[in-house]
C-alpha positions in Angstrom: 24.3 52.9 142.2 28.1 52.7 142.0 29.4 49.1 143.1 30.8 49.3 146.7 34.6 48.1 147.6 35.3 49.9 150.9 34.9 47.5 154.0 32.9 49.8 156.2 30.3 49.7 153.0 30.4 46.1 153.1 29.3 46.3 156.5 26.6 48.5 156.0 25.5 46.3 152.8 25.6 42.6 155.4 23.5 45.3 158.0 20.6 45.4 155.4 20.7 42.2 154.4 20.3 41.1 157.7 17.7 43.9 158.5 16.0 43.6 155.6 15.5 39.6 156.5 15.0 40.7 160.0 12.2 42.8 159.1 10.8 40.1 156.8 10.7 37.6 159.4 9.2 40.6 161.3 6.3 41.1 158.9 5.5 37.4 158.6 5.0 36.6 162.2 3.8 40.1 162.9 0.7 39.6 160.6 0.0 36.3 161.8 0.3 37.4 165.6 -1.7 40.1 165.1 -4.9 38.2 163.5 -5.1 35.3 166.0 -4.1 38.3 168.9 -1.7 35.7 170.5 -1.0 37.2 173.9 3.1 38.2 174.6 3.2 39.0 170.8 6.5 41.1 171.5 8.2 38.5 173.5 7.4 36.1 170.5 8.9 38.2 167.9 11.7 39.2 170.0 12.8 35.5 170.5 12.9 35.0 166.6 14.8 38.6 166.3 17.1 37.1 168.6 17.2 33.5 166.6 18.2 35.5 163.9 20.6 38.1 164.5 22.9 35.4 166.7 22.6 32.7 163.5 23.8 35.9 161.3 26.7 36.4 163.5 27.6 32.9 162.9 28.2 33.7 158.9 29.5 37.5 159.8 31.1 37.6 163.1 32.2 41.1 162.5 32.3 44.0 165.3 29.0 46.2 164.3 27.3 44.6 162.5 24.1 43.6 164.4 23.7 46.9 165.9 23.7 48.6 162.6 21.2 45.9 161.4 19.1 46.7 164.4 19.0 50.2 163.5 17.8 49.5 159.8 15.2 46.9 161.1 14.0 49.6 163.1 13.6 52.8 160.9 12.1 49.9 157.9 9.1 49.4 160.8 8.9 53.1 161.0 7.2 52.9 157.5 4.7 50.4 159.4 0.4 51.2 158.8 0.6 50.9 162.4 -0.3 54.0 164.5 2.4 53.6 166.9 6.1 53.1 165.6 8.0 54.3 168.3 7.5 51.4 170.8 8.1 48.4 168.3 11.4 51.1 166.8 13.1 51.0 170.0 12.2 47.4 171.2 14.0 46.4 168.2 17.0 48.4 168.3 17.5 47.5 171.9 17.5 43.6 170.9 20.6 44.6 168.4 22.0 46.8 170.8 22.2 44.4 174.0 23.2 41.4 172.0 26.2 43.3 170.5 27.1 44.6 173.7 27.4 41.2 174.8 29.0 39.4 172.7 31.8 42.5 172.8 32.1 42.0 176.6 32.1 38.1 176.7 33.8 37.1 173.4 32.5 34.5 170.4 31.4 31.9 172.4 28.0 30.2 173.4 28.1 31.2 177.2 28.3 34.8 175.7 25.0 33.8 173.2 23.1 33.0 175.9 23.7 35.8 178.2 22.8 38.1 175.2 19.4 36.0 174.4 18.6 36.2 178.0 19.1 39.6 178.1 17.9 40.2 174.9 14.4 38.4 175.2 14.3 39.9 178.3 14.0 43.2 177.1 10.5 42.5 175.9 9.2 42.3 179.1 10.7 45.5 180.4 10.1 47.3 177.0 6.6 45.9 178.0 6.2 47.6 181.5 7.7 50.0 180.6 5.1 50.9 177.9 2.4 49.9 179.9 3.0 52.6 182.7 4.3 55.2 180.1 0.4 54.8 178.8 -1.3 54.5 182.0 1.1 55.5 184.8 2.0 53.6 188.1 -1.8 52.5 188.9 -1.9 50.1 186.0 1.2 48.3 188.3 -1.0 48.1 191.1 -4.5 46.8 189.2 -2.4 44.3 187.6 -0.8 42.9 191.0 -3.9 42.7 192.8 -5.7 41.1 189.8 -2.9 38.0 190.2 -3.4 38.0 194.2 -6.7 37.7 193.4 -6.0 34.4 191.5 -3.8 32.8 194.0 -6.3 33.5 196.6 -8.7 31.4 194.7 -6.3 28.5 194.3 -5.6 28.8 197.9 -1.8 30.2 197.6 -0.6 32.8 199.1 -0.5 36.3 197.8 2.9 37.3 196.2 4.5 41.0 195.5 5.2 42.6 192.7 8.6 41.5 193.1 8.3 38.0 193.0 6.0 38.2 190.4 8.5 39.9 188.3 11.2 37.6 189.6 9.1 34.3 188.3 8.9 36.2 185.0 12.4 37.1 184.9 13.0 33.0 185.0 10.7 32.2 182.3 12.8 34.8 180.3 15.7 33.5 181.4 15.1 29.8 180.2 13.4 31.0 176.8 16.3 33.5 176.3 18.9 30.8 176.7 17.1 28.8 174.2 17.2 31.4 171.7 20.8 32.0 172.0 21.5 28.3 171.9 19.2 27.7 169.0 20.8 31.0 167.2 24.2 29.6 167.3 23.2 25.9 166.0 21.1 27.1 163.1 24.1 29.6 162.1 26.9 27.2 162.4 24.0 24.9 160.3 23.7 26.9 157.9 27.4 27.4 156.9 27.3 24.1 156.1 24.8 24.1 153.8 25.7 25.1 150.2 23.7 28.5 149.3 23.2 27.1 145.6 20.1 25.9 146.7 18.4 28.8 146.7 17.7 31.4 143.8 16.8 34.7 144.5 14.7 36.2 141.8 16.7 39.4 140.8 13.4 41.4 140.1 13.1 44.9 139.0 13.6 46.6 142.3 11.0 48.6 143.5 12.5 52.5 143.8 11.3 53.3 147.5 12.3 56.2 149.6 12.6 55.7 153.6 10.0 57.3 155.3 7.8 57.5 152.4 4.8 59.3 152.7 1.4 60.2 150.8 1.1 64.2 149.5 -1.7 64.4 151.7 0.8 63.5 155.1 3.0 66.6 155.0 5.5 66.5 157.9 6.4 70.4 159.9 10.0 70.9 161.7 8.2 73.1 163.9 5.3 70.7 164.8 8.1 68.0 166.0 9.1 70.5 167.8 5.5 71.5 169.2 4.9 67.5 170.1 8.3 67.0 171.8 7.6 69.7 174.1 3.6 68.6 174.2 4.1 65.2 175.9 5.9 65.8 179.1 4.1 69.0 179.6 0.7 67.3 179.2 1.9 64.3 181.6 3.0 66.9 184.3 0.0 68.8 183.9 -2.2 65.6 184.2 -0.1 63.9 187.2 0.0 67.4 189.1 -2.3 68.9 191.6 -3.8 71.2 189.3 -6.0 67.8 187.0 -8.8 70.1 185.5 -5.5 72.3 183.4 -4.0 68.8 182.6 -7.3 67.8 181.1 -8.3 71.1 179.4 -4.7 70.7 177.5 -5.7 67.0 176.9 -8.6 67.8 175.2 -7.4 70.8 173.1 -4.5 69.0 172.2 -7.1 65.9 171.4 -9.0 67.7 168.8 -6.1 69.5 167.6 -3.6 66.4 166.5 -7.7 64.8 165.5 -7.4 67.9 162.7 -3.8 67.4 161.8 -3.6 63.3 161.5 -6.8 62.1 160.6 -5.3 59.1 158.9 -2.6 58.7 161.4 -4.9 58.3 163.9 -7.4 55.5 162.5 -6.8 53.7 165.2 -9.2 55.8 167.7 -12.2 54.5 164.9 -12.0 50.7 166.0 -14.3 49.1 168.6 -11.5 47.0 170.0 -9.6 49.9 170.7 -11.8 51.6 173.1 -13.0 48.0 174.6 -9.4 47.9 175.9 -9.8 51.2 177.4 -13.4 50.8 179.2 -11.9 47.2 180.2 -8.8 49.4 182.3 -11.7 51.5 183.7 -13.7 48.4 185.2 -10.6 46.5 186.3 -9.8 49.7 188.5 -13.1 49.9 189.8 -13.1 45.8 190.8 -9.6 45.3 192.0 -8.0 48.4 193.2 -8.9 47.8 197.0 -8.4 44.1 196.7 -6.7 43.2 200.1 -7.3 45.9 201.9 -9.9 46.5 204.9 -13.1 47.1 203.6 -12.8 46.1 200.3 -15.7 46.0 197.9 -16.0 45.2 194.8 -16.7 48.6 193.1 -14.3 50.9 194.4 -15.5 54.5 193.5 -11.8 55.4 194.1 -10.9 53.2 191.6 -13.3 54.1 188.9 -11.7 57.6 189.1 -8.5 56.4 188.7 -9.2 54.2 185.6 -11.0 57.6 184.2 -7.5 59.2 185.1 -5.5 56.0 183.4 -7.9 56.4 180.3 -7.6 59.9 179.6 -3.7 59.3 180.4 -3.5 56.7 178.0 -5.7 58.4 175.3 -3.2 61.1 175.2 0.1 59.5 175.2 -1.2 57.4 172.3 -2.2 60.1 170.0 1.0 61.7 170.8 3.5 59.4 170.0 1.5 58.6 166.6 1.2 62.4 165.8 5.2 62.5 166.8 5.5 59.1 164.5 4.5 61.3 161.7 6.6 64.3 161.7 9.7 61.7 162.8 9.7 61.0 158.8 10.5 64.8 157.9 12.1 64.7 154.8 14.6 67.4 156.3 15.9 64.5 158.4 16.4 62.1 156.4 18.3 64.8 153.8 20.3 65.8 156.9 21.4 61.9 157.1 22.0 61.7 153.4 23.9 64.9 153.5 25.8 64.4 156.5 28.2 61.3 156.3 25.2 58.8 156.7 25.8 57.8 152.7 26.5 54.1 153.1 23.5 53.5 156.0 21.0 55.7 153.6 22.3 53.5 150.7 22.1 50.2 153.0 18.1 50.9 153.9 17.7 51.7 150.8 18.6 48.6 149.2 16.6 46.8 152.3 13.5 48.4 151.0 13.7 47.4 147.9 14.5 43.8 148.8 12.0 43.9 151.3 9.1 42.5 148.9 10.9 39.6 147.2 12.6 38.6 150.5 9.2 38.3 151.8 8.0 36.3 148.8 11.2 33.6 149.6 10.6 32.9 153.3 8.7 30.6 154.6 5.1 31.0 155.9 3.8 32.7 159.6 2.7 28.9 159.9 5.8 27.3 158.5 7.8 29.6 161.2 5.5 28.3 164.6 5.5 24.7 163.3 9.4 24.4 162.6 11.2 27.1 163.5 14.4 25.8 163.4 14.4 24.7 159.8 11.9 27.8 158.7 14.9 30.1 160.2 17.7 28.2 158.4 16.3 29.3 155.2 17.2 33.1 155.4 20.5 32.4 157.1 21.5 29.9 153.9 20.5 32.9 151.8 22.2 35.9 153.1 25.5 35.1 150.8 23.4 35.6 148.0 21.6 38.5 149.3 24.6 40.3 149.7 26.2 39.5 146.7 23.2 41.2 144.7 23.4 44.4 146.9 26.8 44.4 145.6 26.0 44.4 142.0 22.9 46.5 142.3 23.1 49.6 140.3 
């Protein structure tokens, strides 16, 4: 690799080492999140995305660089064993994207950090509904309302919209966003204080990884992209439209049909917890859809139908998006990038990748993170200098 002069690649080459850390950081509190199954996971790792990428802007307060890091962080998770890429992808690149925004419309300041962490760490949530009724559809909105009515009842409060509900979320989001931007710019302006000899970075042999990287036996197809792009709102119109018993005879055949095509892709549909989640939909329907209204009782026959309906909703949309997560790694598109004046952001992830093992390696633990987070976070801040420095010189 030829050693890179140009500004704009100098940008590029801060954007991975700041996704590359990013998706490090990422990884680390990922794993741990994911074996103790901490509830509001995503809002967790979105208020360390946001620590991050505001304490980065503090050593490169440079136009563009955050989104571009955002975009890297994302496509490095699309390489992730998970099933489903596309949700965490765009969560992330929406973090970059709003805190950028911004700090370009309120200037270099900590008013403008803490606007951009609120509205940052708020995305979570709405990336969270969001999600939520893209898998399930409006009724889950419902189920979920009267579930908390239900709880107020019983501690003798009165019951509260969905509105208000989303309002009192909004201020918890609102305080822990603030935080984040606050505790972004303190660790930043920290960390330029502190002298980056402190740390070595092990210059090991590099491992030679291509994005998108897939086994011989996960062959991607143009024309199946194509297929899935146009599968997804056909078989949610289909399934929401008067005519249920088509919607469901397309669910099925395109069930067994991505089953054929993405075995491994769809391992997810093997374990228990999985379709515990789904039955445990099903029975919330049935006890809390008529929940303050005349008549209730407790098993609602209505609401057993629409859990079914919320099931087979979900079922689909989730081996779609993993069958579409697959053929988004075509090895046409990522030749069309490299091919097509994307040079210096292919050559930035791929220098990301590559780091991506020993960066882990250097940070501190999932545990180290939770206990301390402001010192665990100051750590790959003090080390970016370095980081990018042997971007620059790798050949």
């Amino acid at each position: 690799m030829k050693r890179v002069e140009h500004s704009g690649d100098e940008l590029w080459l801060k954007a991975a080492v700041v996704g590359g850390l990013w998706a490090s950081v990422e990884i680390i509190i990922g794993s741990f999140l994911h074996n103790t199954r901490i509830p509001f996971a995503g809002s967790i790792l979105a208020f360390f995305g946001t620590v991050l990428l505001i304490g980065f802007y503090q050593l490169w307060p440079q136009r563009g660089v955050i989104i571009r890091a955002g975009l890297i962080t994302a496509l490095m998770k699309s390489v992730s064993p998970s099933a489903l890429i596309l949700g965490p992808m765009t969560g992330i690149f929406m973090e970059a994207l709003l805190i950028e925004v911004f700090i370009l419309l309120l200037g270099n300041n900590l008013f403008a950090y803490s606007v951009s962490g609120v509205f940052s760490l708020s995305s979570a949530l709405f990336h969270k509904i969001i999600s939520i009724i893209i898998v399930y559809g409006f009724n889950i909105v419902t189920i979920y309302v009267n579930i908390i009515n239900f709880g107020l009842k019983q501690m003798g409060i009165s019951v509260a919209s969905d509105v208000q509900i989303l309002l009192v979320l909004l201020a918890v989001y609102l305080v822990m966003g603030t935080l984040a931007g606050v505790l972004g710019y303190v660790i930043g302006k920290k960390a330029l204080q502190i002298q980056t000899d402190q740390v070595f970075i092990h210059q090991a042999e590099q491992n030679k990884k291509e994005f998108f990287s897939l086994k011989d036996s996960s062959d991607t197809s143009l024309f199946l992209l194509f297929i899935h792009l146009i599968s997804i709102p056909f078989g949610l119109y289909l399934v929401n439209s008067p005519y249920k018993i088509f919607g469901y005879m397309f669910v099925a055949f395109y069930l067994i049909s991505s089953g054929f095509f993405y075995r491994k892709a769809l391992q997810r549909l093997r374990k228990p917890i999985f379709w515990s989640q789904l039955l445990i939909i099903v029975l919330l329907s049935t006890l809390f859809w008529d929940v303050g209204k005349p008549g209730h009782q407790w098993l609602s026959e209505k609401g057993f139908f629409i859990g079914l309906e919320m099931m087979v909703r979900a079922l689909f949309i989730i081996v779609a998006f993993s069958a579409l997560s697959v053929e988004l790694r075509n090895k046409q598109v990522r030749s069309f990038l490299n091919q097509n004046g994307f040079g210096n952001f292919y050559h930035g992830l791929e220098l990301a990748f590559g780091a991506l093992p020993v960066m882990i390696s250097l940070l501190p633990t999932s545990r180290e993170l939770l206990r301390s987070p402001k010192r665990s976070l100051l750590k790959p801040l003090i080390m970016a200098d370095q980081w990018l420095e042997f971007f620059k010189n790798e050949k």
